[in-house]
C-alpha positions in Angstrom: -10.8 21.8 1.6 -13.1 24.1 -0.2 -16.1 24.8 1.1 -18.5 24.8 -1.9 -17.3 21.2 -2.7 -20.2 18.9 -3.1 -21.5 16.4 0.2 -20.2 12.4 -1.0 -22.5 10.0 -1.9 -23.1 7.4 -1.2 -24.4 8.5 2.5 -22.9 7.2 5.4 -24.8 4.7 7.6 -25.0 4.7 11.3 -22.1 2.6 12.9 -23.8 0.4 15.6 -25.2 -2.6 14.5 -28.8 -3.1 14.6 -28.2 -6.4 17.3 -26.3 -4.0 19.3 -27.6 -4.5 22.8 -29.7 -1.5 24.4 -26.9 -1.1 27.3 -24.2 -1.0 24.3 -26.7 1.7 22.5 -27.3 4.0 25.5 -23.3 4.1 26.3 -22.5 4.9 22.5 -25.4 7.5 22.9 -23.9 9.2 26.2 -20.4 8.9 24.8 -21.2 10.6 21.3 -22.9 13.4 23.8 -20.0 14.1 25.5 -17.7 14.5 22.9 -19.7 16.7 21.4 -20.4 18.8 24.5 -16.3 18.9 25.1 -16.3 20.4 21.8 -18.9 22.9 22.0 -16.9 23.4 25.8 -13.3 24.4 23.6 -15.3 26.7 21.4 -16.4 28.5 24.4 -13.1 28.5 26.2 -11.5 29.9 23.1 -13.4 33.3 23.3 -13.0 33.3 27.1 -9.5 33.0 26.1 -10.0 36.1 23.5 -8.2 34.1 21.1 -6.0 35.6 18.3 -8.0 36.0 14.9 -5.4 33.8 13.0 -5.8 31.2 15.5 -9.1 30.8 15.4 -8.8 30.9 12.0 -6.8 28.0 11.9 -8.8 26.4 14.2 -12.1 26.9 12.0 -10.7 25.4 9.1 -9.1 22.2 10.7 -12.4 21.1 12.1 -14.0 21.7 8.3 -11.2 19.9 6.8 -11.2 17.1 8.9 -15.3 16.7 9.1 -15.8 17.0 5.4 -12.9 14.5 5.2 -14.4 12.0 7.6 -17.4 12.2 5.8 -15.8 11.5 2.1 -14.0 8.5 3.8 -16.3 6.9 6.0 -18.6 4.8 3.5 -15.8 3.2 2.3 -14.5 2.4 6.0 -14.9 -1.4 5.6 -12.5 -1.9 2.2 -9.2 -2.1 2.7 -6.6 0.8 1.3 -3.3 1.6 0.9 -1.7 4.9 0.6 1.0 5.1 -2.5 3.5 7.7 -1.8 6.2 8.8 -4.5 7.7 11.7 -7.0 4.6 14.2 -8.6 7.6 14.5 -11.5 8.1 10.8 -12.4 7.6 10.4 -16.3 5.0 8.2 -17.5 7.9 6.2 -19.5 9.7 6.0 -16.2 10.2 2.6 -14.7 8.7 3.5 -11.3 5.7 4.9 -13.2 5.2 1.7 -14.9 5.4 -0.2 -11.5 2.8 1.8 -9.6 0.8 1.5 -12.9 1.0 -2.4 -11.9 0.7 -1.7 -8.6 -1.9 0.5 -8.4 -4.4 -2.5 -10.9 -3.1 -5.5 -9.1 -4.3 -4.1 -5.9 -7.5 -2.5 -7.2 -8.0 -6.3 -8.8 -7.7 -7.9 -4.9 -10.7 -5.7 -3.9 -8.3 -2.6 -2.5 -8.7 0.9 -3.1 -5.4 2.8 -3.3 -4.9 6.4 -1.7 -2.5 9.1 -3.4 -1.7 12.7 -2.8 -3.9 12.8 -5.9 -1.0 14.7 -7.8 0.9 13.9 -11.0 3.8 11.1 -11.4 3.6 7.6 -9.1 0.3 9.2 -7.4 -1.3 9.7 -11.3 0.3 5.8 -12.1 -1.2 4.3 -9.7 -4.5 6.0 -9.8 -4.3 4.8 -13.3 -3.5 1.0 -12.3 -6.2 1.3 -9.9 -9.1 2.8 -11.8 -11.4 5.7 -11.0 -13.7 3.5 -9.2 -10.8 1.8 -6.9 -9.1 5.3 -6.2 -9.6 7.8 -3.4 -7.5 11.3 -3.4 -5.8 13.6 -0.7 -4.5 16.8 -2.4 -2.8 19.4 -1.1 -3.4 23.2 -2.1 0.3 24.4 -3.3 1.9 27.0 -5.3 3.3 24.3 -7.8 3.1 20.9 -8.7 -0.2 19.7 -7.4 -3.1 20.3 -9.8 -4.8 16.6 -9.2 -4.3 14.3 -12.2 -6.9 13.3 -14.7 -7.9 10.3 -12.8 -9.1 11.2 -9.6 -10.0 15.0 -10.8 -13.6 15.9 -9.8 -14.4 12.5 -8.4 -16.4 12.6 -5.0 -13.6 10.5 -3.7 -11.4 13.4 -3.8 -10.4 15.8 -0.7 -8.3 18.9 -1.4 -6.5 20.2 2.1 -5.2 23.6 2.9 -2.8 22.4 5.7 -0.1 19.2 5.5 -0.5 18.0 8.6 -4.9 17.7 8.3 -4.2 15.0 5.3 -1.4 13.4 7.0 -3.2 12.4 8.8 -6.1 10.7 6.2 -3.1 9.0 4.7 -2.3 7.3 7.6 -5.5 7.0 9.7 -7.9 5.8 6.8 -5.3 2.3 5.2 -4.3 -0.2 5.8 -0.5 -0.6 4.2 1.4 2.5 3.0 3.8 1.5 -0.4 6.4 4.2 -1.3 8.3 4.5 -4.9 11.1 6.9 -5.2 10.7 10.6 -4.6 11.5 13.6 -3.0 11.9 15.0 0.1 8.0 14.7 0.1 8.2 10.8 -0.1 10.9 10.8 2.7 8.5 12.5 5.0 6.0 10.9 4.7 8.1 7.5 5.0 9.2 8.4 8.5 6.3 10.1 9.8 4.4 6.4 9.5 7.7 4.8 10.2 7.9 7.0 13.4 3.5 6.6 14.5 4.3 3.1 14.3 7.4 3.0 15.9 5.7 5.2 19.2 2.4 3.4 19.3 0.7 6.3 17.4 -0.6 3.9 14.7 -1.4 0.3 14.8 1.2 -2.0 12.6 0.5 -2.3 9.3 2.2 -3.3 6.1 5.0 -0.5 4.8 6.7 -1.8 1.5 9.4 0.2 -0.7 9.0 -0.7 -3.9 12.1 0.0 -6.3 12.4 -0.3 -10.0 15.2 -3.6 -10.6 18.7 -2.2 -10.4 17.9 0.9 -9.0 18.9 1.1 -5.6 17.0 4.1 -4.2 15.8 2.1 -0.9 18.8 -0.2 -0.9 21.0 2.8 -0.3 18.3 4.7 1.6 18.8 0.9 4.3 22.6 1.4 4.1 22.4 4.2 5.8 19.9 3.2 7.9 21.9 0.5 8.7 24.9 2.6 9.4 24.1 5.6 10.9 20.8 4.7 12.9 21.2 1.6 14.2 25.1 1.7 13.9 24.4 4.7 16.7 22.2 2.4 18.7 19.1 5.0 17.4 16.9 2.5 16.9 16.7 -1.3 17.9 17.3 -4.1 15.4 13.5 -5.3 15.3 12.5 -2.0 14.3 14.1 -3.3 10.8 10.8 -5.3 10.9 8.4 -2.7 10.5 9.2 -2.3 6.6 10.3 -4.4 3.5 12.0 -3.4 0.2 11.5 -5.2 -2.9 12.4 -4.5 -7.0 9.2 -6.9 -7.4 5.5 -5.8 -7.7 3.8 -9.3 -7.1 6.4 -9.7 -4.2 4.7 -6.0 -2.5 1.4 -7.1 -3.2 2.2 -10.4 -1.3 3.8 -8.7 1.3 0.4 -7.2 2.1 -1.4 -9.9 1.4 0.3 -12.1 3.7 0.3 -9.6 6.4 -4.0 -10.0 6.6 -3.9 -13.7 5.9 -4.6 -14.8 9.4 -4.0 -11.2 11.2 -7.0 -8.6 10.7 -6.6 -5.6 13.0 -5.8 -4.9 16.5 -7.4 -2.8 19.3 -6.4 -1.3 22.8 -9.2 -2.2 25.2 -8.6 -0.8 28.8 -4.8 -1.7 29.4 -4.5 -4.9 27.0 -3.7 -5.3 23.2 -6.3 -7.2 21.5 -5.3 -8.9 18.3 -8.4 -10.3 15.9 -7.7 -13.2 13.9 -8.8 -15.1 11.0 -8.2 -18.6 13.1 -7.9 -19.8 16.4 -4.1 -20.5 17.7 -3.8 -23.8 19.3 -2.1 -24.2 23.1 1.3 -25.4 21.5 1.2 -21.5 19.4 0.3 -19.8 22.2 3.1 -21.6 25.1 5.7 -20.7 21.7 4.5 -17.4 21.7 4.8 -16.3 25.5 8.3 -18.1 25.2 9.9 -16.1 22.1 7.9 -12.9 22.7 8.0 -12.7 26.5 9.5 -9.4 26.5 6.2 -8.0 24.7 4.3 -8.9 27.9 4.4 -6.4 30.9 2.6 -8.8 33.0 -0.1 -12.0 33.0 0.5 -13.8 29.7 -0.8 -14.2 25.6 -3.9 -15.7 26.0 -7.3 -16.8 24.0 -9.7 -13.9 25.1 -13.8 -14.1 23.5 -15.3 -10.6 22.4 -15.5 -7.6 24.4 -18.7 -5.7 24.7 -16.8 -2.8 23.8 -15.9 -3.5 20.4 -19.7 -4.5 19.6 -19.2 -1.3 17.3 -17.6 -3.6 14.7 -20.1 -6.2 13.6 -17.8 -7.1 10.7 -15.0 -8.5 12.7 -17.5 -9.0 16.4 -16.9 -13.6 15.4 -13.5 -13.3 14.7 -10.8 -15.3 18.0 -9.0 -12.8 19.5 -5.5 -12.9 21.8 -4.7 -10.4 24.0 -2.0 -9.1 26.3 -0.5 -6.4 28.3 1.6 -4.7 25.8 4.4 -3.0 26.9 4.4 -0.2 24.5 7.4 -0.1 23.5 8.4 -3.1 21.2 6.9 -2.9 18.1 9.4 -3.6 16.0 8.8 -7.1 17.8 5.4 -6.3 18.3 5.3 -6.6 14.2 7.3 -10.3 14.6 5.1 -11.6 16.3 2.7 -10.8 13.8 4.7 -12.3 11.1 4.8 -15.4 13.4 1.0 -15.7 13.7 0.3 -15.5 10.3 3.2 -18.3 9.1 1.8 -20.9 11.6 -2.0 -20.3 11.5 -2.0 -20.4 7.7 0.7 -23.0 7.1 -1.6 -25.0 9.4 -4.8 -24.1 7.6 -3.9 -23.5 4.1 -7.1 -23.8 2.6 -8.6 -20.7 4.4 -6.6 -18.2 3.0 -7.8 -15.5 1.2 
């Protein structure tokens, strides 16, 4: 990130909700206090620890990164994104251009804003499908390769990094799906860091789609040995298959997506159970199914109708939506990601006429 780049706009607003109880405020208050003293704590401990130049250094211009980041990306917290990996050398009158092109505007068209690495190739197509307005850009300062294309370049909604692993993690913390097209060894990274912060528990589940031109068979092969090698070897379990879908078909990844939010909205750890919002309530028969099939998700009690917390009175968007929660076990969420899928069939086959 450099420096001299301009503050965003629009500004950000403040996060708790102005019906936020005064208990709720004084906690957030105290909280946000003693982060910040922790902080200012490590600062101090670093020169007690007479720390080397280059690692303060690297220190210094994480934290600078990462704020200035925050801040590009935090007015447009509430819209949903996805990040679109692929090749920077892709040719516009490539077929996987052409499908992030579609991608990139069918998205943009539902109300999403797609993420890139804000280079050339599928991050450039589906900028372009998405539209200046619809796109937000993470670029990486590098020898070669990674000028940001003529969408996204100058835009506020731009961030270029020094380091990799700073806007890893923006495309990963900040969406809401990840889509990858064919590329390099890039594109592979990236495709098993999320596959892997999903797989541990690092990231909540969302929606990972491989999107391959028709007849290609870049992530076909990529699953064969998958298949084969990984959970041939017992490397990984069978449901872990779950947490990622290939398709030759753009409206079949934008449905993939789609479907994934139709009843399920987000999830959230609160003291030592999983909390999953939802768009409907799921009736006793669901529920009985649910602690039957997914029984081994539960490390004790049961899945159960719980009301709000107070401490997710920070999110007054989502505060009315039912919520089930459980003892999660950690460890399944390959199955974890199933029993997603299951929510969503039944609760919208049930109530058709409130999907979005």
């Amino acid at each position: 990130m450099d420096d001299s780049q301009p503050e965003t706009s629009p500004k950000p607003t403040g996060e708790i909700p102005v019906d936020a109880p005064e208990s709720f405020r004084e906690h957030d208050a105290a909280e946000r206090a003693a982060l910040l003293k922790e902080l200012r704590q490590t600062i101090d401990r670093l020169e007690g620890d007479v720390a080397a130049r280059g690692d303060l250094k690297l220190l210094s211009r994480t934290l600078k990164e990462l704020r200035y980041a925050f801040q590009v990306f935090r007015p447009y917290r509430m819209i949903r994104k996805v990040t679109v990996f692929g090749s920077a050398r892709t040719s516009p009158d490539h077929p996987d251009y052409k499908l992030s092109v579609q991608f990139g505007r069918r998205l943009a068209t539902a109300g999403w804003m797609v993420v890139t690495g804000a280079g050339g190739g599928i991050m450039e197509g589906a900028h372009v499908g998405a539209g200046l307005s619809m796109s937000m850009g993470v670029n990486i300062l590098l020898p070669f390769e990674q000028e940001a294309n003529f969408v996204i370049q100058g835009d506020q909604k731009l961030v270029t990094f020094r380091y990799f692993f700073t806007r890893k993690l923006m495309f990963v913390k900040e969406v809401h799906a990840v889509v990858l097209f064919p590329g390099g060894f890039g594109t592979m990274d990236e495709l098993f860091e999320v596959l892997t912060l999903i797989q541990t528990g690092k990231r909540d589940v969302i929606p990972i789609v491989l999107v391959e031109a028709p007849g290609e068979r870049y992530w076909t092969a990529w699953l064969e040995f998958i298949r084969a090698q990984l959970l041939g070897r017992q490397l990984i379990s069978p449901p872990d298959l779950s947490l990622f879908r290939i398709t030759d078909n753009v409206d079949e990844a934008v449905a993939e997506i789609q479907r994934f939010y139709s009843v399920y909205d987000s999830m959230r750890f609160i003291r030592d159970k999983l909390v999953l919002r939802l768009r409907d309530v799921p009736s006793d028969e669901l529920l009985e199914r649910l602690n039957v099939e997914f029984a081994s998700l539960v490390a004790s009690g049961k899945i159960e109708r719980v009301p709000t917390h107070p401490h997710e009175y920070d999110e007054s968007e989502i505060r009315h939506l039912p919520r089930i929660a459980f003892h999660f076990n950690r460890r399944e969420t390959g199955r974890l990601r199933q029993l997603i899928d299951v929510l969503n069939m039944e609760l919208a086959a049930a109530n058709p006429d409130e999907e979005d």
